[in-house]
SERO-4910 file (N, C-alpha, C, O; in steps of 0.05 Angstrom, whole numbers):
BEGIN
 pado doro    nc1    nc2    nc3   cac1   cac2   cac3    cc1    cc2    cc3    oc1    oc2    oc3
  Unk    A    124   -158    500    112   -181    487     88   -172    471     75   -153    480
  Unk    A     82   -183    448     63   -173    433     38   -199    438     41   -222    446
  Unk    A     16   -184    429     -2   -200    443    -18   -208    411    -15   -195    390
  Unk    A    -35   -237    415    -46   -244    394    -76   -240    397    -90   -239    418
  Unk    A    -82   -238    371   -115   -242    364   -122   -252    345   -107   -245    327
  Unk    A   -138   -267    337   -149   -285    322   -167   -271    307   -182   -253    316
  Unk    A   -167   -280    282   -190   -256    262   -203   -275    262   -192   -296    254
  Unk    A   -229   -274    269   -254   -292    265   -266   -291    230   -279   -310    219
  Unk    A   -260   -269    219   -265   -266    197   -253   -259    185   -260   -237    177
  Unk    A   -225   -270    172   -202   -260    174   -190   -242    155   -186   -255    134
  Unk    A   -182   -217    152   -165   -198    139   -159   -213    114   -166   -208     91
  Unk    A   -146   -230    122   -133   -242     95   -100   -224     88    -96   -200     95
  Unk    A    -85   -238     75    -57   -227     68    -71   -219     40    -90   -229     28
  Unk    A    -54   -198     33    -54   -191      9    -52   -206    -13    -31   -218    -13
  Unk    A    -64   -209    -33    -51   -232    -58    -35   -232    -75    -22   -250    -85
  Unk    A    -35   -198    -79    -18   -188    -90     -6   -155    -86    -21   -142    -72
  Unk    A     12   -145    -93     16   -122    -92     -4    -99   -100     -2    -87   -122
  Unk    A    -24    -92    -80    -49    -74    -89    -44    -39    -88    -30    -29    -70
  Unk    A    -49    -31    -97    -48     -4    -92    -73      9    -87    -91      6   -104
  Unk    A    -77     23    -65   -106     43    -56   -128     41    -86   -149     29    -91
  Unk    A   -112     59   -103   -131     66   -119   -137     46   -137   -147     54   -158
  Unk    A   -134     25   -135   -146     -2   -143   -170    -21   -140   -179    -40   -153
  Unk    A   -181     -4   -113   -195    -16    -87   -219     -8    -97   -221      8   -116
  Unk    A   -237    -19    -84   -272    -10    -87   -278     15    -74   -299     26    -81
  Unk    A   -266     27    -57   -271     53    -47   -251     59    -40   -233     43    -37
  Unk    A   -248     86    -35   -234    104    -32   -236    127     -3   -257    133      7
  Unk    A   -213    137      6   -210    154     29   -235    162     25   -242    160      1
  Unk    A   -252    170     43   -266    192     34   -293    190     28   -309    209     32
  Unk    A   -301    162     17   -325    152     12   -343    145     35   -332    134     54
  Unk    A   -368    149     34   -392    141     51   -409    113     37   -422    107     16
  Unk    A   -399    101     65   -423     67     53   -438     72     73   -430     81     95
  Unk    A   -468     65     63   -493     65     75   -494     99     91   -509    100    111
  Unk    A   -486    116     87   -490    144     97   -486    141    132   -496    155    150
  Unk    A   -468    120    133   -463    104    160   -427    115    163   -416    131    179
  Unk    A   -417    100    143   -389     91    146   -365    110    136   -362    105    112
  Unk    A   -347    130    144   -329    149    124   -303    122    120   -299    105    137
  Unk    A   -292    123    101   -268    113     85   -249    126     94   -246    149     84
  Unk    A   -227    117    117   -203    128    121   -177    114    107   -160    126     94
  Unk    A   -176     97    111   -160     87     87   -158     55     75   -161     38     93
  Unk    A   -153     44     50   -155     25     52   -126     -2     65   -102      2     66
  Unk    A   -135    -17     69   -125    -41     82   -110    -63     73    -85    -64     76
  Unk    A   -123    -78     62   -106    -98     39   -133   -114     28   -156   -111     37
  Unk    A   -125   -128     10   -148   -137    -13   -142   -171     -4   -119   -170      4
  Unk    A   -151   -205      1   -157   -226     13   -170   -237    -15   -179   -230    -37
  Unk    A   -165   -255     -1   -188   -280    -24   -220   -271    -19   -238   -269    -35
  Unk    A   -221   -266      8   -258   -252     19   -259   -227      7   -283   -226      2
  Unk    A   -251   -206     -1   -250   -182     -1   -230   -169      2   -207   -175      1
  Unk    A   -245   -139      6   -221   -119     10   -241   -105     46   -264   -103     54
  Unk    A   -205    -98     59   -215    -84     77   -209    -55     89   -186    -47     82
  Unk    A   -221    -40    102   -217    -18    103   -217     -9    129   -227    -23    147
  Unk    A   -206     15    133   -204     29    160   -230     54    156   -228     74    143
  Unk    A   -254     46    171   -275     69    165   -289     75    198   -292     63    219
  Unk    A   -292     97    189   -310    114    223   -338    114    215   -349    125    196
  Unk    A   -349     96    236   -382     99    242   -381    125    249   -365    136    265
  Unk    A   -403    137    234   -407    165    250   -431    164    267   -437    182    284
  Unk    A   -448    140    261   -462    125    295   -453    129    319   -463    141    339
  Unk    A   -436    119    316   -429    113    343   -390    115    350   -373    104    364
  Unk    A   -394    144    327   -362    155    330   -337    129    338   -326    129    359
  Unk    A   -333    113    323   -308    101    344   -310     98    292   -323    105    272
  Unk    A   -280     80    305   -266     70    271   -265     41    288   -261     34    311
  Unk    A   -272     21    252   -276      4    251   -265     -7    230   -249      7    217
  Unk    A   -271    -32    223   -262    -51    198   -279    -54    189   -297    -62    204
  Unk    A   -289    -50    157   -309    -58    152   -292    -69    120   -275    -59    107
  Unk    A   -307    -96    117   -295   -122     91   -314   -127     85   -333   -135     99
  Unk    A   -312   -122     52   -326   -119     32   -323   -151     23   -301   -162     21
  Unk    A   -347   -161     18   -342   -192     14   -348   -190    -22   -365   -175    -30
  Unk    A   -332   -207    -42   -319   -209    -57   -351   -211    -73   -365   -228    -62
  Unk    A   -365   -198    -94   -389   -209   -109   -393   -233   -108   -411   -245    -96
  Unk    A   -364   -248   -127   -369   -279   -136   -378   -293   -108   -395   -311   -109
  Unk    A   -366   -283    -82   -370   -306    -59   -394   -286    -50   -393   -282    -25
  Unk    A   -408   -278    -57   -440   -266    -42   -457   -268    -63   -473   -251    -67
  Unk    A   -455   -289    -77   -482   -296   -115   -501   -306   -107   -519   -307   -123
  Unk    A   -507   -318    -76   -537   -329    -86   -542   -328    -56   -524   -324    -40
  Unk    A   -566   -332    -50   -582   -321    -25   -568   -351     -3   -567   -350     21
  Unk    A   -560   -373    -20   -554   -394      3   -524   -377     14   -522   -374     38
  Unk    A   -505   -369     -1   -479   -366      5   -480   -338     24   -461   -331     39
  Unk    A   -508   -323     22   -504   -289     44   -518   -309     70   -509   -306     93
  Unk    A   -535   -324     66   -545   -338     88   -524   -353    109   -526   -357    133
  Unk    A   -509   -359     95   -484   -378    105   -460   -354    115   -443   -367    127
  Unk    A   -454   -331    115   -438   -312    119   -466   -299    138   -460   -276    140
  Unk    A   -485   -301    148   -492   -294    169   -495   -314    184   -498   -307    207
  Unk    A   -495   -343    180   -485   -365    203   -470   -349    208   -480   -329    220
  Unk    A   -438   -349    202   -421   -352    206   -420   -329    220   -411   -335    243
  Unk    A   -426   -299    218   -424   -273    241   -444   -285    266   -433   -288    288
  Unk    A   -465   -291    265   -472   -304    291   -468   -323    305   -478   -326    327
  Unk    A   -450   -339    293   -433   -351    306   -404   -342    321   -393   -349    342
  Unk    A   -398   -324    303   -369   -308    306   -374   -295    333   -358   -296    352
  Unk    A   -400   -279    332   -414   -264    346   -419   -279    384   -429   -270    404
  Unk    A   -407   -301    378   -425   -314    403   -394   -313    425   -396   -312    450
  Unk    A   -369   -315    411   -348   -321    419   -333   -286    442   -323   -265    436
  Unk    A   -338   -298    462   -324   -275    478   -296   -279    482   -291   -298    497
  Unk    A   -276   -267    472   -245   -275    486   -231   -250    476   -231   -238    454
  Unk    A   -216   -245    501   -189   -221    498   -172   -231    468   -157   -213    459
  Unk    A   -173   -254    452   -152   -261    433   -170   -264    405   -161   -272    383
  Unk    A   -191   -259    410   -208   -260    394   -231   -243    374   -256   -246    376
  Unk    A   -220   -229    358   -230   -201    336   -267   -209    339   -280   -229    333
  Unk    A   -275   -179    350   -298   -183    355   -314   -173    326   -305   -154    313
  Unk    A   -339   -187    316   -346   -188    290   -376   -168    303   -389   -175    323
  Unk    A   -380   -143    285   -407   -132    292   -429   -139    276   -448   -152    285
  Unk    A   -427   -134    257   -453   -131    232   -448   -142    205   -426   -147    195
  Unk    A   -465   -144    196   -470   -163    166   -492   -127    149   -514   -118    155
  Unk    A   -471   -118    130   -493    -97    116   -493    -94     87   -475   -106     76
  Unk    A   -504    -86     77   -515    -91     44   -506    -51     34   -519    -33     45
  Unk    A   -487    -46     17   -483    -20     11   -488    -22    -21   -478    -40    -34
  Unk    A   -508      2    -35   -524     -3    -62   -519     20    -72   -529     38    -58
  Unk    A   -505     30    -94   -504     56   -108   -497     45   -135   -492     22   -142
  Unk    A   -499     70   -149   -495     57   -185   -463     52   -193   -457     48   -217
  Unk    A   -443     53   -171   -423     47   -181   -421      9   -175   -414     -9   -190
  Unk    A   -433      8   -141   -425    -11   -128   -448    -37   -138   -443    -61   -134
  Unk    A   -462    -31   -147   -496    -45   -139   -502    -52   -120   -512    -36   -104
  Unk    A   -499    -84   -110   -504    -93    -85   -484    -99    -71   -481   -123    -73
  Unk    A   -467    -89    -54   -437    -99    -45   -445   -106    -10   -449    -89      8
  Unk    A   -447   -127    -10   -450   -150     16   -424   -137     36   -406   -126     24
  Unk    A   -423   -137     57   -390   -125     79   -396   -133    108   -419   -131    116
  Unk    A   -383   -139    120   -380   -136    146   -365   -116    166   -342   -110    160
  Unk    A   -372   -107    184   -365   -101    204   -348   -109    231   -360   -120    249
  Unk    A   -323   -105    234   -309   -117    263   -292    -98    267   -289    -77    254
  Unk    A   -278   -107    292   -260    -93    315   -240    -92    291   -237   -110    275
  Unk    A   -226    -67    289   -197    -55    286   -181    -64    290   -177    -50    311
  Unk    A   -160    -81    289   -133    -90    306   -113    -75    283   -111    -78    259
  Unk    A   -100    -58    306    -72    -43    297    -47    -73    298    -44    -87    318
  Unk    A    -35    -77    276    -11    -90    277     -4   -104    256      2    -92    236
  Unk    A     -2   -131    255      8   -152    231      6   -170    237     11   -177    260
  Unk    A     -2   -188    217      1   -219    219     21   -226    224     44   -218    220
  Unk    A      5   -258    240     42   -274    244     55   -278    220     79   -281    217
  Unk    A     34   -279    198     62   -292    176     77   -271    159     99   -273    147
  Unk    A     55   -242    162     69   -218    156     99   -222    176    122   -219    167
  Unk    A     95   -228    200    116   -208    220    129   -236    210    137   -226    188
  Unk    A    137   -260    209    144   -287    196    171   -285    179    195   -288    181
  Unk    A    152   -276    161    166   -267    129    191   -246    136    212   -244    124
  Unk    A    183   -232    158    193   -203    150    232   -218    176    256   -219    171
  Unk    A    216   -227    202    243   -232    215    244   -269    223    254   -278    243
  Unk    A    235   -282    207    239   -312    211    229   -326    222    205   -324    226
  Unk    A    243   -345    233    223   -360    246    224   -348    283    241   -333    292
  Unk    A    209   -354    293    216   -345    326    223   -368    347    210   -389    344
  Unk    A    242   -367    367    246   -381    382    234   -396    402    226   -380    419
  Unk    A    230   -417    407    210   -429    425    194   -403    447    170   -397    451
  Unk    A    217   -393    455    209   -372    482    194   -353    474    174   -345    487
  Unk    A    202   -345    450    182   -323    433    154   -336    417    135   -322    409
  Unk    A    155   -351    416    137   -368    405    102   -375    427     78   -374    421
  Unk    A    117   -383    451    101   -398    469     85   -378    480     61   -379    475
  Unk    A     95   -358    494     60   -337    502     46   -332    475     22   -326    476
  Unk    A     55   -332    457     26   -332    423     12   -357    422    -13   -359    418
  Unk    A     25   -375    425     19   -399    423    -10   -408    446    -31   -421    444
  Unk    A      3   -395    463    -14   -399    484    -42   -386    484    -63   -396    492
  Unk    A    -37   -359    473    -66   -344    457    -70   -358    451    -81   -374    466
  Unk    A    -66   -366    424    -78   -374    401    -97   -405    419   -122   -404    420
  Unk    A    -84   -424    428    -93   -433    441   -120   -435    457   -137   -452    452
  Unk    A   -121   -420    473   -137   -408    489   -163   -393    468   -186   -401    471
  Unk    A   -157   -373    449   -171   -367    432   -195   -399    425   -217   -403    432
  Unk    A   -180   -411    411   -195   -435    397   -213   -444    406   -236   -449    397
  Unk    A   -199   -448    436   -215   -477    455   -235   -461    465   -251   -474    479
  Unk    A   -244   -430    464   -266   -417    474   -278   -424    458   -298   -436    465
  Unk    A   -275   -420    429   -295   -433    400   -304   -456    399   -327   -461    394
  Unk    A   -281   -481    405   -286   -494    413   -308   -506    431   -321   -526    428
  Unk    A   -310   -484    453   -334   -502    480   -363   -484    465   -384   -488    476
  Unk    A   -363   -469    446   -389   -466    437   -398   -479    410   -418   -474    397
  Unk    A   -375   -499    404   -389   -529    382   -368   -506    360   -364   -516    338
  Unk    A   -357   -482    362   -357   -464    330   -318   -479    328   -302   -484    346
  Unk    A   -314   -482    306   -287   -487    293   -285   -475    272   -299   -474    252
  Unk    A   -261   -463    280   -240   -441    253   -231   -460    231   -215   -479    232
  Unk    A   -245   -450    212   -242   -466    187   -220   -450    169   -217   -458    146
  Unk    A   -209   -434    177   -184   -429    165   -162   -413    181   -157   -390    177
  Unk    A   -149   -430    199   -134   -419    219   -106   -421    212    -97   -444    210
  Unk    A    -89   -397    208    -65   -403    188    -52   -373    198    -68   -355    202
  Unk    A    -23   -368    201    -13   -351    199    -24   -315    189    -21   -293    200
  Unk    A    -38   -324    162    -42   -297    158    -73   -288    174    -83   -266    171
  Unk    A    -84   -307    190   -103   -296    202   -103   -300    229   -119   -308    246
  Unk    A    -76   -289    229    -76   -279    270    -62   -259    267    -41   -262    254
  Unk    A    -65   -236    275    -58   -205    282    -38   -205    300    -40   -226    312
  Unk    A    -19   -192    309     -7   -198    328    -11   -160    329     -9   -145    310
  Unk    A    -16   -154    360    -17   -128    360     -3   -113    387      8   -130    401
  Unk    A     -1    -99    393      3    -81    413    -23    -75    435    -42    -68    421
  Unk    A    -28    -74    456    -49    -74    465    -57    -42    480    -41    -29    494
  Unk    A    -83    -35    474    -88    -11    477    -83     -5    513    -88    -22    530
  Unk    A    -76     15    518    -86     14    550   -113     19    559   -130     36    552
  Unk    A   -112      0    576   -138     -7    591   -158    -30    578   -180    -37    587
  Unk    A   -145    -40    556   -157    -68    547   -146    -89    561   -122    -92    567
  Unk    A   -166   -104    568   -158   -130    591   -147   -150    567   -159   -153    546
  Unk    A   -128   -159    572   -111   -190    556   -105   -206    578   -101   -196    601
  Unk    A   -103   -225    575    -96   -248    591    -56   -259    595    -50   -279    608
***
């Protein structure tokens, strides 16, 4: 059984057919003399996201680059740190943990606004959707039941998913020794 997670900040499906070297960075690149670029991810209405290694604190991460137009004025970065400390508040096995809000500045990028969260290896439900149909009640109901469970934790701390939709639940494989429910 594959297990679900909820992107609190979500990946986003692709919009269109992107190719790597299309992207704002590249394999290889260093943001904030923090982050290496292992590869990129897919490009969202929020951004683009990437597979990069803190070399802090050695582990790989997600780090999503939030789009210029949606980071223009000090109310809209103010409102995208609501929203990580709120993200931030939510503990659940089904639920993509959000780390940091950071500012990366060089003469290609200028000011490029990004976040930081947990990695999930896998695919969306509406990726996996698209690809084998619809699924059968039986296959359906333990996700369902994540997903569920996910919310109503957001739920009991006042926070509601303002865009909860197929392409922003992960469905993944679970690492060993990560607790799921």
């Amino acid at each position: 059984m594959k297990n679900v997670g909820l992107i609190s900040d979500p990946y986003g499906e692709p919009t269109a057919e992107v190719r790597p070297d299309q992207s704002i960075f590249s394999s290889g690149d260093v943001i904030c003399e923090r982050y290496r670029v292992i590869r990129f991810i897919a490009r969202g209405g929020m951004g683009e996201v990437y597979e990069v290694e803190d070399w802090e604190l050695q582990a790989r991460i997600a780090l999503k680059t939030i789009a210029p137009e949606r980071a223009s004025s000090a109310r809209q970065i103010g409102r995208f740190r609501q929203e990580i400390q709120l993200a931030r508040k939510v503990s659940h096995p089904n639920v993509c943990r959000v780390f940091d809000l950071g500012h990366h500045k060089d003469k290609l990028h200028a000011d490029l606004l990004f976040l930081t969260m947990e990695l999930l290896e896998g695919e969306t439900l509406s990726a996996y959707l698209h690809r084998h149909g619809p699924m059968t009640c039986e296959q359906a109901l333990p996700l369902v039941r994540q997903m569920v469970s996910a919310i109503a934790a957001a739920h009991q701390l006042g926070i509601v998913h303002r865009d909860f939709k197929p392409g922003n639940v992960m469905l993944w494989k679970p690492r060993e020794g990560r607790w799921l429910r």
